[in-house]
N, CA, C and O atoms as a GROMACS GRO file, in nm:
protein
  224
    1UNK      N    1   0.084  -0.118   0.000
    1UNK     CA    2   0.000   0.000   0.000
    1UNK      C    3   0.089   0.125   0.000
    1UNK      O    4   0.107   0.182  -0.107
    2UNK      N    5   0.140   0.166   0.100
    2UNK     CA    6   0.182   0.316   0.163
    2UNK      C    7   0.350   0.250   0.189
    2UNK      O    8   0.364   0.129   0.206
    3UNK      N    9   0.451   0.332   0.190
    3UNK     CA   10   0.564   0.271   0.216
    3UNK      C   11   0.584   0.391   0.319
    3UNK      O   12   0.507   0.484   0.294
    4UNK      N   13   0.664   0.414   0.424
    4UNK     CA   14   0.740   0.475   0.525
    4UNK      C   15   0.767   0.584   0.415
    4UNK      O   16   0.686   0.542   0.333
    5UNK      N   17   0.809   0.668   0.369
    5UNK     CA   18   0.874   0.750   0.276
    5UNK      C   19   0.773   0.825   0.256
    5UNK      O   20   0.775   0.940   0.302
    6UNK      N   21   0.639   0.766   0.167
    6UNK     CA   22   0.512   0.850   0.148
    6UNK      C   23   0.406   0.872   0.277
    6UNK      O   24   0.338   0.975   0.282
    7UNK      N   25   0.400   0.813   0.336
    7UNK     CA   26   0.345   0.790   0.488
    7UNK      C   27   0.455   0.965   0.544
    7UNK      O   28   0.379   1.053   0.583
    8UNK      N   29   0.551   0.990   0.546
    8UNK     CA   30   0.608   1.073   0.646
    8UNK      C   31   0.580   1.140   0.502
    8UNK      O   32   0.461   1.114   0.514
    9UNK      N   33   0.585   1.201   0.382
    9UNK     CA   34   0.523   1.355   0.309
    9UNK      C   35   0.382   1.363   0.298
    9UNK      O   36   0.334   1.476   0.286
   10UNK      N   37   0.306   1.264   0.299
   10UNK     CA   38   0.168   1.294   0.346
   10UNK      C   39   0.148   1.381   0.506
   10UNK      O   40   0.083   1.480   0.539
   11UNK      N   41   0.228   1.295   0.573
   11UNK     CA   42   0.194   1.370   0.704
   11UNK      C   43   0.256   1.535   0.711
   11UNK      O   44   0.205   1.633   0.765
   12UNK      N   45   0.384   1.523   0.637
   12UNK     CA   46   0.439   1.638   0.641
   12UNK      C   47   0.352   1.736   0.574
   12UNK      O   48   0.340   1.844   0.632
   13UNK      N   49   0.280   1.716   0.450
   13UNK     CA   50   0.172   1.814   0.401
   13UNK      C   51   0.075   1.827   0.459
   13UNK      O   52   0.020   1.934   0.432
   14UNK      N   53   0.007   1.744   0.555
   14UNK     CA   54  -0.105   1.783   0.613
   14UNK      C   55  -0.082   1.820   0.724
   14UNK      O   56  -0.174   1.803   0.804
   15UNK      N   57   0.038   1.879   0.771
   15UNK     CA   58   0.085   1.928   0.913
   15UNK      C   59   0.115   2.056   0.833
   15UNK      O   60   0.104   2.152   0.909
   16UNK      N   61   0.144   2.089   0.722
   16UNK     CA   62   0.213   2.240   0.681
   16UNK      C   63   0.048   2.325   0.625
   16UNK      O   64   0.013   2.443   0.628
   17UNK      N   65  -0.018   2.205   0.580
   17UNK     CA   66  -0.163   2.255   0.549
   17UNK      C   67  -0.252   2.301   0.679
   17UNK      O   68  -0.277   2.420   0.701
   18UNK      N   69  -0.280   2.231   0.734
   18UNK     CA   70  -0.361   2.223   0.794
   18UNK      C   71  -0.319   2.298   0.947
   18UNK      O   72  -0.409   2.320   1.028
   19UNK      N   73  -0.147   2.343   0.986
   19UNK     CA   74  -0.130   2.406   1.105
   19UNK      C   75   0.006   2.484   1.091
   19UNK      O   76   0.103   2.497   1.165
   20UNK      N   77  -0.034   2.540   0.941
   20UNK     CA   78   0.083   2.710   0.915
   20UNK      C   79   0.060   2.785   0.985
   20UNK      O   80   0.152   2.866   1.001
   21UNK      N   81  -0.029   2.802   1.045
   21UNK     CA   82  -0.083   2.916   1.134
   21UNK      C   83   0.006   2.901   1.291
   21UNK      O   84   0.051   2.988   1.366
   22UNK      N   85   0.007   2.746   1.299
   22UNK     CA   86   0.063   2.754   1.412
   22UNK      C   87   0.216   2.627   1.448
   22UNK      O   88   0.247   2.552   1.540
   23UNK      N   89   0.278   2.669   1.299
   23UNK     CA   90   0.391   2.597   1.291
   23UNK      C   91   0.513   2.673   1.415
   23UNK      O   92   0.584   2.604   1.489
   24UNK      N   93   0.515   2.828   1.411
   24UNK     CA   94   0.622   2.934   1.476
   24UNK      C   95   0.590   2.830   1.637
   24UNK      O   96   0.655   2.748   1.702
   25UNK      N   97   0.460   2.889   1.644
   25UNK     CA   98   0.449   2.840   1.818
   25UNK      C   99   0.453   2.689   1.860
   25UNK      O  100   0.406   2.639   1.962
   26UNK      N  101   0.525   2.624   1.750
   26UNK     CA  102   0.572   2.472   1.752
   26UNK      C  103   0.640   2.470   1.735
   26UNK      O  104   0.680   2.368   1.790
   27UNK      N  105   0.736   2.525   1.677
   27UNK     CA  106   0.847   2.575   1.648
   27UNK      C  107   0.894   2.557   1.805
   27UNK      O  108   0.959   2.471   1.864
   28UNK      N  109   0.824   2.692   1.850
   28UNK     CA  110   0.894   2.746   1.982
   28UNK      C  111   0.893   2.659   2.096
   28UNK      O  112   0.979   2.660   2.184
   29UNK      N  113   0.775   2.571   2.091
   29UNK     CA  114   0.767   2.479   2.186
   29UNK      C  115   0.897   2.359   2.198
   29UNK      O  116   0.950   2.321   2.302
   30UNK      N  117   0.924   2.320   2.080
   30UNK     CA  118   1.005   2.240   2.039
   30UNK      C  119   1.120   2.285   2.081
   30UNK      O  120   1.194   2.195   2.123
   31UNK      N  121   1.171   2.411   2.086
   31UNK     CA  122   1.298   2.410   2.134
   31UNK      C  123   1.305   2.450   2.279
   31UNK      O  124   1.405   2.430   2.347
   32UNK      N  125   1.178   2.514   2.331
   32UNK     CA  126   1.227   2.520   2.459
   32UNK      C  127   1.174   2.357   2.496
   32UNK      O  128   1.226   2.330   2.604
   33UNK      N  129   1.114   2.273   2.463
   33UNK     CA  130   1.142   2.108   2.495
   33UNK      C  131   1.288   2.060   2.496
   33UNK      O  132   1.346   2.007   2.590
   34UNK      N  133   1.328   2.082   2.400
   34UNK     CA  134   1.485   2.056   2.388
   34UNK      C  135   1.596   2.129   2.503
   34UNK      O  136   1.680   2.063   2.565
   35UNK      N  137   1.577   2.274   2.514
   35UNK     CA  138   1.630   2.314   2.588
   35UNK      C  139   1.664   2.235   2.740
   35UNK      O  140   1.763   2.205   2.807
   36UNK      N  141   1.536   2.223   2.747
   36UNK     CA  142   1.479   2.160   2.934
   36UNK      C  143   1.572   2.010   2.910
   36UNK      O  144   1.658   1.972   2.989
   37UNK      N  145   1.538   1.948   2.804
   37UNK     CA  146   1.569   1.818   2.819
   37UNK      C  147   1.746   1.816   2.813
   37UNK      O  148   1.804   1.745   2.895
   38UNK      N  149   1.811   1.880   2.734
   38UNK     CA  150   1.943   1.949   2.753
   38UNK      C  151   1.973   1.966   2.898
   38UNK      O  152   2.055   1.892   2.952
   39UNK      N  153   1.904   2.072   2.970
   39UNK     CA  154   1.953   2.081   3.087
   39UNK      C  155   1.953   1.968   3.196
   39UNK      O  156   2.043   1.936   3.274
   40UNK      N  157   1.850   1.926   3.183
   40UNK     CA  158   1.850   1.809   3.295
   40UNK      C  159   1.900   1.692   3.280
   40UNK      O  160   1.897   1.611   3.373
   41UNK      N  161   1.964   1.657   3.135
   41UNK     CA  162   2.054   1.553   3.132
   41UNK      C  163   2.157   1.595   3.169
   41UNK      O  164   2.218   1.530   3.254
   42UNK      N  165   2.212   1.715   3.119
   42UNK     CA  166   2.332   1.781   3.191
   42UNK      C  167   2.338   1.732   3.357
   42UNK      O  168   2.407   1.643   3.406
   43UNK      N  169   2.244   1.822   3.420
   43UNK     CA  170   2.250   1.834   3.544
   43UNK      C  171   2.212   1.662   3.606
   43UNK      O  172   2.266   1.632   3.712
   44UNK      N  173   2.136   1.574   3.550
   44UNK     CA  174   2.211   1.414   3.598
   44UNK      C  175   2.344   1.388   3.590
   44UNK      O  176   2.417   1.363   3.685
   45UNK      N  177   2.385   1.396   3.441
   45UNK     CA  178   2.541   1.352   3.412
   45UNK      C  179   2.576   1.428   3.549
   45UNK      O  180   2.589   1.357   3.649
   46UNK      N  181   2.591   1.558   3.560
   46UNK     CA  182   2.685   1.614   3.714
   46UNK      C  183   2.669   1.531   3.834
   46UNK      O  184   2.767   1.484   3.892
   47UNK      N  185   2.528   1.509   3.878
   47UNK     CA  186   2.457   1.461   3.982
   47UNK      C  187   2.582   1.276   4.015
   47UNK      O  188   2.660   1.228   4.098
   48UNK      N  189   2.511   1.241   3.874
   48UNK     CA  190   2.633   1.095   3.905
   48UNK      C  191   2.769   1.131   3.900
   48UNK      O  192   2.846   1.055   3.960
   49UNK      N  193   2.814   1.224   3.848
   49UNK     CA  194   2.945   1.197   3.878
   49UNK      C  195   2.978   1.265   4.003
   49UNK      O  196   3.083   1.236   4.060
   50UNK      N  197   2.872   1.383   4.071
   50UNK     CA  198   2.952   1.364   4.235
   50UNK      C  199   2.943   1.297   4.322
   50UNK      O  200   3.010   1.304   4.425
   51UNK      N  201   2.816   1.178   4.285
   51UNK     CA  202   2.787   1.082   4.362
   51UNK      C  203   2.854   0.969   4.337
   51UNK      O  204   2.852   0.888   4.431
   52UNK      N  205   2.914   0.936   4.238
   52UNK     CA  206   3.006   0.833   4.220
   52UNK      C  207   3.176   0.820   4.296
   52UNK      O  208   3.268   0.901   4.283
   53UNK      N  209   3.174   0.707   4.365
   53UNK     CA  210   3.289   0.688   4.481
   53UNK      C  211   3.393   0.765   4.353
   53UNK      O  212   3.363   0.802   4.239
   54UNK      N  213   3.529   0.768   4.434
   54UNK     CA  214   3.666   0.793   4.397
   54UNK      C  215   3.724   0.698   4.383
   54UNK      O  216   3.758   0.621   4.473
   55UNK      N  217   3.752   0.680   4.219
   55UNK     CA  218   3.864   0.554   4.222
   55UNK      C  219   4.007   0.563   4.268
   55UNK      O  220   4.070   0.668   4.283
   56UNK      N  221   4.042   0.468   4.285
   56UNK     CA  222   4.181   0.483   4.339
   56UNK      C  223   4.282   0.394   4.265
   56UNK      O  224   4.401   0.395   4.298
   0.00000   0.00000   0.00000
């Protein structure tokens, strides 16, 4: 029927059709998602490594 390839530009046209209006403020959402998720992996990675013993 549909292969992966046409399945993701169908969706891609009916996401540019149907929500141009509100692609910017998805846009924006999207990166401050990213942002947050950036920081708090950061701030684990720190978390384990001051909690991790001292090798010797």
């Amino acid at each position: 029927m549909f292969g992966m390839s046409e399945l993701a530009v169908i969706l891609v046209v009916v996401i540019v059709v149907l929500g141009i209006r509100k692609l910017p403020e998805l846009a924006r959402s999207a990166g401050k998602a990213t942002r947050i998720l950036k920081s708090e992996a950061r701030a684990l990675k720190e978390k384990e490594r001051d909690e991790a013993p001292p090798r010797s």
